[in-house]
C-alpha positions, 0 to 999 in steps of 0.5 A, spaced: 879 919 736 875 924 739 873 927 733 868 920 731 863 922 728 856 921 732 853 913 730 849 910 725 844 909 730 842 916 733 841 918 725 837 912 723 831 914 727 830 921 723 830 918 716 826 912 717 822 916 721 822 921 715 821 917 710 815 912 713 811 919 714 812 920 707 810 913 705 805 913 711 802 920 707 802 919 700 796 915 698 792 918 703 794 925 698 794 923 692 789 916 690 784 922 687 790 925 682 791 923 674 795 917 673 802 918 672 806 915 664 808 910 664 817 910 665 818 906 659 819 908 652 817 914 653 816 917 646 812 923 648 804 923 644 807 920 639 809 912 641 813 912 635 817 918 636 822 920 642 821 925 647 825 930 646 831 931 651 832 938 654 838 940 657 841 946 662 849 944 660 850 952 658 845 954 664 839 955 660 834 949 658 835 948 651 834 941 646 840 937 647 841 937 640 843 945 640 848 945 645 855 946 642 859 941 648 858 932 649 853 932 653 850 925 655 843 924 661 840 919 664 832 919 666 826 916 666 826 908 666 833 907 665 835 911 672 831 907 676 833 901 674 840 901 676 839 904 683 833 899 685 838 895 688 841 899 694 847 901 689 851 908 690 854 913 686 859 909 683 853 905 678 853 910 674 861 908 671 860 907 663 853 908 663 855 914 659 860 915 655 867 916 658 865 916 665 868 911 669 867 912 677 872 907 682 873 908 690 878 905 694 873 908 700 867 903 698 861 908 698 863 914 701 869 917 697 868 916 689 872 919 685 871 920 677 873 920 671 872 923 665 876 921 658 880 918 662 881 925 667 881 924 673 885 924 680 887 917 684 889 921 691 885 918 697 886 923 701 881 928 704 883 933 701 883 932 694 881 935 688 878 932 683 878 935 676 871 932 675 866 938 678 859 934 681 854 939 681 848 937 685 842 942 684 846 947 682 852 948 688 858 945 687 861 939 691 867 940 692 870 935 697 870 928 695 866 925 701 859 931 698 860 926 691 857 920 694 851 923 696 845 918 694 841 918 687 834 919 689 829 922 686 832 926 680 829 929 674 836 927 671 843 927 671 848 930 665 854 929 663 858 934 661 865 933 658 870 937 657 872 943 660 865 948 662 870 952 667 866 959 664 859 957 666 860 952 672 863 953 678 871 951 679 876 946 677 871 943 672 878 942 666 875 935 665 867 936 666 862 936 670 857 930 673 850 935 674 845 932 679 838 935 678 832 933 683 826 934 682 823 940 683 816 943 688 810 944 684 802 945 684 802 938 683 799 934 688 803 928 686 809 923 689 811 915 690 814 909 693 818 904 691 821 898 696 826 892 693 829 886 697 834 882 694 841 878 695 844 879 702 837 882 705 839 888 700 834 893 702 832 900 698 827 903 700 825 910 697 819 915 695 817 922 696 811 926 696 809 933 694 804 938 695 802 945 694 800 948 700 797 955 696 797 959 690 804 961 692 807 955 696 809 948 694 813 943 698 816 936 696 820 932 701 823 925 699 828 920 702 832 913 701 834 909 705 838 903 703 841 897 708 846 890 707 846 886 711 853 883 712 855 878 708 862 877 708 866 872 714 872 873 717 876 867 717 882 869 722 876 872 728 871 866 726 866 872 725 861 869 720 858 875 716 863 880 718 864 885 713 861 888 706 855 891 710 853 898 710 846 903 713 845 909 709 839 914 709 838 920 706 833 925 707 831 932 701 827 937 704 825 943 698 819 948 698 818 953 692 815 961 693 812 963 686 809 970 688 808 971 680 811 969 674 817 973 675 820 970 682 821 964 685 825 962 691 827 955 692 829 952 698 833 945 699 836 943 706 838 936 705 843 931 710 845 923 710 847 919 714 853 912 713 854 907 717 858 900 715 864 897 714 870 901 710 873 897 704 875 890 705 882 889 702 883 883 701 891 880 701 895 877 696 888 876 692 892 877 685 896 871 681 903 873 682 905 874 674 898 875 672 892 880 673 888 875 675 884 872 682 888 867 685 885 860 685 881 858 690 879 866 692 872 866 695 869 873 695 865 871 702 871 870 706 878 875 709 882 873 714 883 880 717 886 881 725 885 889 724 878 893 725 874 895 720 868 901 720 866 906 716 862 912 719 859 919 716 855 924 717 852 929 712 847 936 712 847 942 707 842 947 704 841 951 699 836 958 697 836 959 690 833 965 686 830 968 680 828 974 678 825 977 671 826 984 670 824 986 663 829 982 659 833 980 664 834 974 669 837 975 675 839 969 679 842 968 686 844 960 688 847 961 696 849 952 699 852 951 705 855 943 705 858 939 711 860 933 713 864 929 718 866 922 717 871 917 720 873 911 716 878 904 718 881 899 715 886 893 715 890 896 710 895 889 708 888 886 708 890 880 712 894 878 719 901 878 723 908 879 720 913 875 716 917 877 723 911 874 727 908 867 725 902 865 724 902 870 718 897 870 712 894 868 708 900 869 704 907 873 705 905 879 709 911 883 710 908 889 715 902 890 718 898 896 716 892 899 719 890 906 718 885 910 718 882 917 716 878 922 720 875 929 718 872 932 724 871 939 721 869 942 714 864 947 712 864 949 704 860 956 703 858 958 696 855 964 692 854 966 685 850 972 683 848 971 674 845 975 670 842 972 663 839 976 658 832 973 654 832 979 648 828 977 642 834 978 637 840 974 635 844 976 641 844 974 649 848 974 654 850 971 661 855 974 666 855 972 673 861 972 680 862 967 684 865 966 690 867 959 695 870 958 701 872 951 704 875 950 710 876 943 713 881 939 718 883 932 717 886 927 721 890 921 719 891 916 724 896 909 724 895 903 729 899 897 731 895 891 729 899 885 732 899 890 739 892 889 739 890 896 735 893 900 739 894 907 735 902 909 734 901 914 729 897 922 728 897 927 723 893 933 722 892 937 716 889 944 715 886 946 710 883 953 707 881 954 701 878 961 697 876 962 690 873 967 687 871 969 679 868 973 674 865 970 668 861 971 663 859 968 655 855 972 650 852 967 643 850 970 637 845 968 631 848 970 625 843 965 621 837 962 624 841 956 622 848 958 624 850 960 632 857 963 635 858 963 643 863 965 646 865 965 654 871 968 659 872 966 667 877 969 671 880 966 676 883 967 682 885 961 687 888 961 695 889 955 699 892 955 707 895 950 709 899 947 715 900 939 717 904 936 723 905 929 725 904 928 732 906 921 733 910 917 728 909 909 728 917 908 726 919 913 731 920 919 728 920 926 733 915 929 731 915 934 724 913 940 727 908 945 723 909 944 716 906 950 711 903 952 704 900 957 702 899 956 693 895 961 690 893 963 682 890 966 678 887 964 671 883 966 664 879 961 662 875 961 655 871 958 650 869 959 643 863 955 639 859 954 634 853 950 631 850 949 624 844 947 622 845 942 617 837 941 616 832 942 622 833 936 625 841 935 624 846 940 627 853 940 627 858 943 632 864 946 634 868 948 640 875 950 643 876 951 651 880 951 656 881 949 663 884 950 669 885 947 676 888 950 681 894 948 685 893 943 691 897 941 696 899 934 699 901 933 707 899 926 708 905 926 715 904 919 718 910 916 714 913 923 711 916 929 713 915 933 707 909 937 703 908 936 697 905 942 692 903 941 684 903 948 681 897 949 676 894 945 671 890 947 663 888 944 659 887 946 651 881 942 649 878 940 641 871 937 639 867 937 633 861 933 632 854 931 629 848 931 632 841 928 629 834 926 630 833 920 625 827 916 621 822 922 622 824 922 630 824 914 632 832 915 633 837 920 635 844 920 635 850 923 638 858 923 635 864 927 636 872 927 636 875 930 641 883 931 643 885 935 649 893 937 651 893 938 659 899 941 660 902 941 668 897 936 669 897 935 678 899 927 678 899 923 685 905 918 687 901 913 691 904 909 696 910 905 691 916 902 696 916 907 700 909 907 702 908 915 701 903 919 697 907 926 694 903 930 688 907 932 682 906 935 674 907 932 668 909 936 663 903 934 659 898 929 657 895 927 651 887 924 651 884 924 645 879 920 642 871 918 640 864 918 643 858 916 641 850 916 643 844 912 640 836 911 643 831 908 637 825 905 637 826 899 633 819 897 633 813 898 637 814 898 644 822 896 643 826 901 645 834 901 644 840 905 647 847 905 645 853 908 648 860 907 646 867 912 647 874 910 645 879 914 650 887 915 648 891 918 654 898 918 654 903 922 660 909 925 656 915 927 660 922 924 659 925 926 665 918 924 670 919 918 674 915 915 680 917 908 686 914 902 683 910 897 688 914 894 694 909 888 694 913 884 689 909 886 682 912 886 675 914 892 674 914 894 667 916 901 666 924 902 665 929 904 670 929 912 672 935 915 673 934 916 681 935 908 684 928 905 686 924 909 680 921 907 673 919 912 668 912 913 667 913 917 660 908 914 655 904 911 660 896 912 660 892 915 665 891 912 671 884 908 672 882 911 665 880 905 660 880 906 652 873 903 651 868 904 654 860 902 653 853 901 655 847 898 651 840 897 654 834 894 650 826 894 653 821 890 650 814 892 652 807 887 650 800 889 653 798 884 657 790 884 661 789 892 663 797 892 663 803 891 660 809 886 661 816 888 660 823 885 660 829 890 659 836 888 660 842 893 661 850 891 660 855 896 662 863 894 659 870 898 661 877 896 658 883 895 662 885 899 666 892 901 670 891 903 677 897 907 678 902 911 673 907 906 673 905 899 669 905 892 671 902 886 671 899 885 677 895 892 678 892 892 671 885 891 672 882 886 667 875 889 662 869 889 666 862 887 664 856 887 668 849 886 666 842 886 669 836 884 667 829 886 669 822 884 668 815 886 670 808 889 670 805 895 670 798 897 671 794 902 673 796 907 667 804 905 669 801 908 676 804 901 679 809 895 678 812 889 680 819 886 677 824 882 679 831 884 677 838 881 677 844 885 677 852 882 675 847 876 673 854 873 670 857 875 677 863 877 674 868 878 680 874 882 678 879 886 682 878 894 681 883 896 686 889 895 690 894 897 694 902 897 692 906 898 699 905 891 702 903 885 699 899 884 692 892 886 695 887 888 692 878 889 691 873 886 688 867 890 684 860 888 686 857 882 688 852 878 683 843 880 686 837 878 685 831 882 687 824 884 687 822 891 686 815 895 687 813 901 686 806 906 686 806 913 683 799 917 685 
């Protein structure tokens, strides 16, 4: 316990402070500035033509309809709207095509998926083979992906492996998060929202040039929830479900001349709430669906529930022009310190201790984790060229170092919480890599790009339990040091099929090093899963339409990973192992649209069909030890099923998002309604297959409506979010008991926002 993290309240001061200083400033700074374009279609000069959209997915700003991989944003309006509710990372699960994000930590550990490749492992030290790249340093723990959206310029999707451009373990894709940037503007906004459960979401920033050479931007959230949900077992009314997050980014440009530029970014954030709330026997036995009578406002809990986490980071980016060259050094230092707790059966007592419930419970499980150590640092060095001719280049070397410990403890609920279990792990991790790619233009209609990554990969690692809750003798240290090296590469083209539609084609591959599993408080073994690759296929068509009123994105895809690193969780035994499967099969389709259909209605549309397939005849896992309908044959060692032929975990085969905003002027203004679904098929939440841990399809919708004035400067909305309140479970937990999450509740708000 002496490794918690310092409270909420001695962080919240500093980012209310911060951010109320920002808003206290801005409109004193800028009431005199040219008035800001509206967020709403956002067509460019030409309201009847769609804006161009730019990209960085290769590491040069390029139309979106040049760049040979799938690549999806989101900007503008449309990302305002869904984090105006004081909702996390996670909101952003099939707002793109194959994209699904899901946590059984609540807010402070997302894990993602892309094409339905992902890693369900809860513990800390995971890795992911989705690479979040926040202002161009990679986030490798998975307690850095949760950091808040705010203040963004745009957020890309990149699908498929981009191992030969960006940072490391990326053979599923690349999330990239890009903040807005200082410039000689004097400029900035504040936007606040009440809704549902006194739902708070404050946030704004303000940027001023400070000289010719100088500029600063500094920008804050601050996001709160109050308590909603009541513990029925303690009597405690409005008890759970609440949380306190703040965030604070701080940048400053040096520009001396049009050939250097130095940008500066310290950022921290700051968690405090409670965990995820698991919920006992919440799923119909024989059936995926809610028991009848389940009321999402009540638990009955004897366990303790709480959730700290603390956060701080920076970066120095650099760029030179030399003649025909760039030159480019991105230095980040992340840091984070967290603790979570939870009543793991979701319920009370023991069927051995009476009174028990609600349902059969056959043990009480109380754990929690803690990572009171961990410090990443990363460098990379890249040369581009800028020649006039058909041939350009980028190379560069990159290096990242993490070093992180992590304690696991276990308590006896029904003696009052007392702590009868300790595991710690130690991890450090070392890669290193050269890359490089060079394209060349064969016509001007006609572009080949091909790129190399090499590779090397080193991980130390020791773990040993201290106390174990069924008695054991301690385990002693228990050691791994896997290492690897690898060549990654990929080979593209586009074609011009007319100045305005492109086709392409590419071939890549990927790698994600080894990884290590030491979870200790129920198991005496490490677990290690060797290399995975994958060998990945696409082809698509990209095109502006209707002289520019629409633009539409469409590809196929099939990947075959090979040794993909999968990870047993819980089952019978109650152990999380890592293993490979020989290979995995994922292929399938997706699709992009934005159009103006008519003056000031504005559509997108995006869909993905997603096939994945774990194909090894010999590979088996343990089931659930909750009672659940297991679906899967028998394996040939007792108490496992065969898991060959099952789809991926958490990996729905259809995904899809539409969004849809009508505008009319009305006074010196204009009124606006938009409406936005997001939708995701089924999906398993573990390798094997049952009735009970098969997630149902989800869809959830919102509806907005306001006013703009003040050429788009000001707006006043009201919004709904889940406005059908669809409740669906999204989890669960498979040792104990059918317990299960539930997805987020139904709000309704108002929204204001003023840019100056």
């Amino acid at each position: 316990m002496s490794h918690r993290v310092s409270s909420w309240g001695r962080g919240r001061m500093a980012i209310r402070t911060a951010i109320l200083m920002m808003a206290g400033a801005a409109p004193a700074a800028f009431a005199q500035q040219a008035p800001v374009e509206p967020e709403a279609a956002k067509a460019g000069s030409d309201p009847t033509q769609l804006e161009a959209v730019t990209v960085t997915a290769e590491r040069r700003r390029e139309n979106i309809r040049d760049v040979p991989i799938s690549v999806s944003t989101l900007s503008d309006e449309n990302l305002a709207v869904f984090v105006s509710n004081g909702q996390d990372v996670r909101l952003l699960a099939a707002r793109v095509p194959s994209l699904n994000i899901e946590s059984s930590f609540g807010r402070a550990f997302p894990r993602f998926y892309i094409r339905g490749y992902g890693n369900t492992d809860f513990d800390l030290n995971a890795s992911q083979p989705v690479s979040l790249i926040y202002d161009d340093v990679v986030l490798e723990s998975p307690l850095l992906k949760g950091f808040p959206i705010f203040d963004l310029a745009q957020i890309e999707v990149a699908r498929g492996p981009q191992g030969t451009l960006f940072g490391r373990n990326t053979p599923a894709g690349v999330v990239k998060f890009d903040s807005a940037k200082p410039s000689f503007n004097r400029e900035g906004y504040v936007s606040t929202s009440l809704s549902s459960y006194l739902t708070t979401n404050f946030e704004g920033a303000i940027n001023l040039p400070l000289s010719k050479e100088w500029a600063i931007r500094a920008s804050g959230l601050f996001q709160r929830r109050s308590d909603f949900v009541d513990n029925q077992f303690t009597g405690i009314n409005n008890n759970l479900e609440g949380y306190n997050e703040g965030a604070v980014r701080l940048q400053a440009l040096y520009q001396p001349s049009k050939d250097f530029s130095a940008l500066f970014n310290l950022h921290t954030r700051q968690l405090d709430g409670t965990a995820r709330v698991f919920r006992a026997n919440i799923i119909e036995p024989g059936t995926n669906d809610l028991v009848d009578g389940f009321r999402r406002s009540e638990v009955s809990q004897d366990g303790r529930n709480e959730q700290d986490l603390h956060g701080t980071g920076g970066s120095v980016r650099l760029r030179w022009n030399v003649g025909d060259y760039s030159l480019h050094s991105i230095s980040g230092y992340e840091h984070v310190v967290s603790y979570s707790r939870g009543d793991i059966d979701g319920g009370f007592g023991a069927s051995f201790a009476p009174p028990f419930g609600p349902g059969f419970i056959p043990f009480p499980a109380e754990s929690a984790d803690g990572l009171p150590k961990h410090q990443q640092l990363t460098q990379e060095f890249r040369v581009e060229s800028n020649y006039s001719g058909p041939l350009n280049f980028q190379g560069g070397l990159y290096y990242f170092f993490e070093d992180i410990t992590i304690d696991s403890f276990n308590f006896d609920t029904l003696a009052g919480g007392v702590q009868n279990g300790y595991a710690v792990q130690e991890q450090q991790n070392n890669a290193a890599a050269v890359f490089g790619s060079v394209t060349y233009e064969l016509t001007p209609d006609f572009k080949l790009r091909g790129g190399l990554r090499y590779t090397v990969d080193n991980k130390n690692f020791v773990a040993e339990q201290l106390q174990s809750p069924i008695g054991a003798p301690p385990t002693g240290e228990l050691y791994a040091n896997p290492d690897d090296t690898d060549l990654s590469w990929d080979v593209s083209g586009t074609y011009k099929l007319t100045p305005t539609v492109s086709a392409y084609a590419r071939v890549a591959r990927g790698f994600r090093a080894p990884s290590v599993q030491g979870r200790l408080l129920f198991g005496s073994t490490l677990s290690v899963a060797r290399s995975e690759t994958v060998l990945s296929y696409e082809t698509g068509i990209k095109a502006d339409l209707f002289d520019k009123r629409a633009r539409i994105a469409f590809n196929l895809f099939r990947s075959e990973v090979d040794d993909q690193q999968l990870t047993a969780v819980g089952g019978a035994a109650n152990f999380n192992s890592l293993l490979n499967a020989d290979q995995a099969l994922l292929q399938g389709a997706e699709l992009d649209f934005k159009a103006i259909l008519a003056k000031n209605l504005l559509l997108t549309l995006g869909a993905s069909y997603n096939y994945t397939e774990i194909r090894d005849a010999g590979l088996a896992v343990a089931p659930c030890g909750s009672g659940c309908t297991v679906l899967d044959a028998p394996g040939t060692n007792p108490g496992t099923v065969v898991i060959d032929g099952n789809s991926l975990p958490q990996a729905p085969k259809v995904t899809g998002n539409f969004t849809l905003r009508y505008g009319v002027p009305v006074g010196a203004g204009e009124a606006f309604a938009l409406t936005d679904w997001a939708y995701r098929s089924t999906v398993n939440f573990f390798l094997y297959e049952s009735v009970e841990y098969r997630g149902n399809a989800l869809l959830e919708g919102g509806l907005r409506a306001g006013y703009l004035w003040g050429d788009g400067r000001y707006e006043l909305a009201a919004f709904a979010r889940n406005i059908t309140g669809t409740t669906r479970v999204v989890g669960g937990i498979d040792f104990n008991n059918l317990t299960g999450f539930v997805n987020e509740p139904r709000l309704f708000g108002a929204q204001f926002k003023a840019s100056f």
